[in-house]
C-alpha positions as CSV (number, residue, x, y, z in Angstrom):
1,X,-11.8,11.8,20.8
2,X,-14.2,9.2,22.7
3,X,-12.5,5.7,21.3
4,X,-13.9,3.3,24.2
5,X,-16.6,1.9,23.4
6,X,-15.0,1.9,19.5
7,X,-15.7,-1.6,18.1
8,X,-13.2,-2.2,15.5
9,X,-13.4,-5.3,13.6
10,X,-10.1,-7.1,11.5
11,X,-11.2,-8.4,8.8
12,X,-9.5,-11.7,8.5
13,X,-10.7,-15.3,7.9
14,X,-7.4,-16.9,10.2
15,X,-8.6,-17.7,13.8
16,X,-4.9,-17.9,14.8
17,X,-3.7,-14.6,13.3
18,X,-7.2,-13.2,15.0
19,X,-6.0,-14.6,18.2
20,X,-2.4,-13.3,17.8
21,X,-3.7,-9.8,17.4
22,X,-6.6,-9.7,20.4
23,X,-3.2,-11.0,22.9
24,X,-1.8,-7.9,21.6
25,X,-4.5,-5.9,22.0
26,X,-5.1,-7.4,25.6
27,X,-1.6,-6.6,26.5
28,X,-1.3,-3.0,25.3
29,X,-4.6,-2.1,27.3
30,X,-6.1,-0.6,24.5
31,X,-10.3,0.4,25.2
32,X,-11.5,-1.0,22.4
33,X,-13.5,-4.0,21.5
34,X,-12.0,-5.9,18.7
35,X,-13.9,-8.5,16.9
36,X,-13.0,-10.8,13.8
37,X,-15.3,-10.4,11.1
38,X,-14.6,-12.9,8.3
39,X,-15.5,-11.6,4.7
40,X,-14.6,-12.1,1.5
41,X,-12.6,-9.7,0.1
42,X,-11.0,-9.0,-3.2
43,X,-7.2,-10.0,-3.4
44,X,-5.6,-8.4,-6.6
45,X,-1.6,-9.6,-7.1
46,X,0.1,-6.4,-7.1
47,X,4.4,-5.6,-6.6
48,X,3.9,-4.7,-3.3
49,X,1.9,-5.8,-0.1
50,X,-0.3,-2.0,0.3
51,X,-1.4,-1.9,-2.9
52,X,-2.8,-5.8,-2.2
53,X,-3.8,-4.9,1.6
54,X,-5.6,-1.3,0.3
55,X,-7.5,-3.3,-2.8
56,X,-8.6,-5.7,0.1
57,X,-10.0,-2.6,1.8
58,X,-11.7,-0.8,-0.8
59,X,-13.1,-4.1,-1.5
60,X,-15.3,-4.3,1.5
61,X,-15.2,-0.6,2.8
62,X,-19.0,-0.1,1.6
63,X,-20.6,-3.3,3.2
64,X,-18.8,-2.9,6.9
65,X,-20.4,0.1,8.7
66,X,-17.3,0.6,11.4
67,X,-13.9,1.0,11.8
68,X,-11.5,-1.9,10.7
69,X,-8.7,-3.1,9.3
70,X,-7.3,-5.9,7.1
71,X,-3.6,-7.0,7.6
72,X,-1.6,-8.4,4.5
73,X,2.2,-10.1,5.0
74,X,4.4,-11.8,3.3
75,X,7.5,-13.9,3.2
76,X,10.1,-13.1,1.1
77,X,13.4,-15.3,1.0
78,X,15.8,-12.9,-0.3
79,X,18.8,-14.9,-1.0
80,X,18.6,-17.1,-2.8
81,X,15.4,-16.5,-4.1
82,X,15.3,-13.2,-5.0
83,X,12.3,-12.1,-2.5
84,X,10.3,-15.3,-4.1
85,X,7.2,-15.8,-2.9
86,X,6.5,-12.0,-1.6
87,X,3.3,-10.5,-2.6
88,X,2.5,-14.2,-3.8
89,X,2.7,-15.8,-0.4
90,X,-0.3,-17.0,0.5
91,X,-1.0,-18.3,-2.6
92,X,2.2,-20.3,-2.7
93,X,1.7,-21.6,0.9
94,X,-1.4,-23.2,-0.9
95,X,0.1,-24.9,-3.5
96,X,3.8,-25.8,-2.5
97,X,3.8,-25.2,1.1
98,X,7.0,-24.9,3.2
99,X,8.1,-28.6,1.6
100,X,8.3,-26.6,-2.2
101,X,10.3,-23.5,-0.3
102,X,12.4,-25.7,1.2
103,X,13.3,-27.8,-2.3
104,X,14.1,-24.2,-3.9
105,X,17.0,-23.7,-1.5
106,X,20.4,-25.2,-1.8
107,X,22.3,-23.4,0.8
108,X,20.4,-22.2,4.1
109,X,23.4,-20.7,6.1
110,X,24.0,-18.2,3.8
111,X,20.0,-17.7,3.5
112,X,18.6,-14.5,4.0
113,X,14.8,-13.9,4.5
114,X,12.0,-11.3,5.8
115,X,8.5,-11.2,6.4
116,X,6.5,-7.7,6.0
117,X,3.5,-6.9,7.3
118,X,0.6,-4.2,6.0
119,X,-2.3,-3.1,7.6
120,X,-4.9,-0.7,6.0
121,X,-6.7,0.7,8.8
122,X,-10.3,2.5,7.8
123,X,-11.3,5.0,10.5
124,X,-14.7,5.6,10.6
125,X,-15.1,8.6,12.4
126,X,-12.9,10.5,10.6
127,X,-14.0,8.9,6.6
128,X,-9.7,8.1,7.0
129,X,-7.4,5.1,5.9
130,X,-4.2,4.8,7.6
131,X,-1.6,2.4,6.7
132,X,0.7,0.9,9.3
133,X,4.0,-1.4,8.5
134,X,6.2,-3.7,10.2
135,X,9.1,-6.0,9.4
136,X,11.5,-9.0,10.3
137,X,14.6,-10.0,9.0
138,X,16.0,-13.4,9.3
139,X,16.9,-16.9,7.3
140,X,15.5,-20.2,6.5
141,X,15.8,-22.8,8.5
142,X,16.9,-26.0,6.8
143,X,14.0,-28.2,7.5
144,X,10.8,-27.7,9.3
145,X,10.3,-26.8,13.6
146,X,8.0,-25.8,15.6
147,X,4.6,-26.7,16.5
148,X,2.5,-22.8,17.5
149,X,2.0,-20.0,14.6
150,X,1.0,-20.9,10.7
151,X,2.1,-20.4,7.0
152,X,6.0,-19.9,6.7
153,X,6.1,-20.0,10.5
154,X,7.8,-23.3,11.0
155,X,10.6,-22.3,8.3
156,X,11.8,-19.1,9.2
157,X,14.8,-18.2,12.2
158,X,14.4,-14.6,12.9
159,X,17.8,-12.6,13.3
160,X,16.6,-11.5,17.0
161,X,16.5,-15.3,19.0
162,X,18.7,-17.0,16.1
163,X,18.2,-20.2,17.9
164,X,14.4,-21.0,17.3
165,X,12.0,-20.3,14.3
166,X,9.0,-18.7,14.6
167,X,7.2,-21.7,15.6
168,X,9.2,-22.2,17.9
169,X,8.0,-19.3,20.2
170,X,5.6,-18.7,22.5
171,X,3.0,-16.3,21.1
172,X,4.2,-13.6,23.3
173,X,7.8,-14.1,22.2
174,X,6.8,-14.0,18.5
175,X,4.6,-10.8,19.2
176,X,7.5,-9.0,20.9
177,X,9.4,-9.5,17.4
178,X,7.0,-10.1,15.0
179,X,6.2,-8.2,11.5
180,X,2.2,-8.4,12.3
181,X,3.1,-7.1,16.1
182,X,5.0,-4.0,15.4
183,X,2.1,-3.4,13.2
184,X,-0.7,-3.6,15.5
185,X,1.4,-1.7,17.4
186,X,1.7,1.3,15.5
187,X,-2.2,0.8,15.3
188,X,-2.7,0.8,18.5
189,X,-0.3,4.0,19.6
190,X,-2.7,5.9,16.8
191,X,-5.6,4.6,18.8
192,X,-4.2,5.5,22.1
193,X,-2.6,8.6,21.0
194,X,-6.5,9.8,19.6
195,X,-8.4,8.8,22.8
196,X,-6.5,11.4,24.3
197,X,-7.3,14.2,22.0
């Protein structure tokens, strides 16, 4: 299938995550234009993240007349907080901010914490949606660090460079790791794997 001259927007109203996917996109040589199209879309709270990253989708499908996708992620602090704030993440970054995460926690070395990332992929040229995931485990780090990435960035120490938050990266480093990379990834081997069919 012909993908190169595919524009495919993300549907997203973050420049930085935008800019965080493109470097991806740039590195994995993919022959595709991606663009950012910022829309409103419906957010419904739901248990999980692709039942709240498909209701986004659906939300929009009939007013964008090409291929895109819309990512959804969240953090979840599984010990002690029981995978608090989750599915509710964004929302919670709004009101408490990494200051009210941090006040929740008593004991950070024995913290445990992930983020997960959804994204619902509509296809034009086939009428499909495809869902790919991606994940990172880690802790939270006592207080905030870090000056690069957003939201629960400067707060969480991923399990693979134990020594730095996620803040605390260079983009590329975080992509390499990252919940949202390993999902664009998986998008993009699809879109690779289709261009040569």
């Amino acid at each position: 299938m012909q993908i190169e001259n595919l524009i495919l927007y993300f549907v997203t109203g973050n420049k930085s995550k935008f800019n965080e996917v493109l470097k991806i996109f740039h590195t994995q040589k993919v022959k595709v234009t991606l663009q950012q199209l910022n829309i409103e879309t419906v957010e419904i709270q739901a248990d999980n993240i692709e039942d709240v990253a498909l209701f986004k989708l659906n939300s929009v499908k009939d007013k964008i007349n090409r291929s895109f996708f819309i990512e959804d992620a969240g953090f979840f602090v599984d010990k002690p907080l029981k995978g608090f704030p989750g599915v509710f993440s964004s929302y919670v970054f709004k009101t408490i901010g990494n200051e009210g995460i941090l006040r929740l926690i008593d004991d950070f070395r024995g913290s445990r914490a992930h983020f997960s990332a959804v994204i619902a992929f509509y296809f034009k040229p086939l009428d499909k949606i495809l869902i790919f995931e991606g994940g990172v485990r880690g802790k939270v780090s006592k207080e905030m660090r870090g000056t690069k990435g957003f939201g629960f960035d400067p707060i969480f120490i991923p399990d693979l460079i134990p020594n730095k938050t996620f803040s605390e990266l260079t983009s590329q480093e975080k992509n390499q790791i990252s919940h949202s990379g390993q999902a664009i990834r998986k998008l993009i081997s699809f879109l690779k794997k289709i261009s040569k069919e």
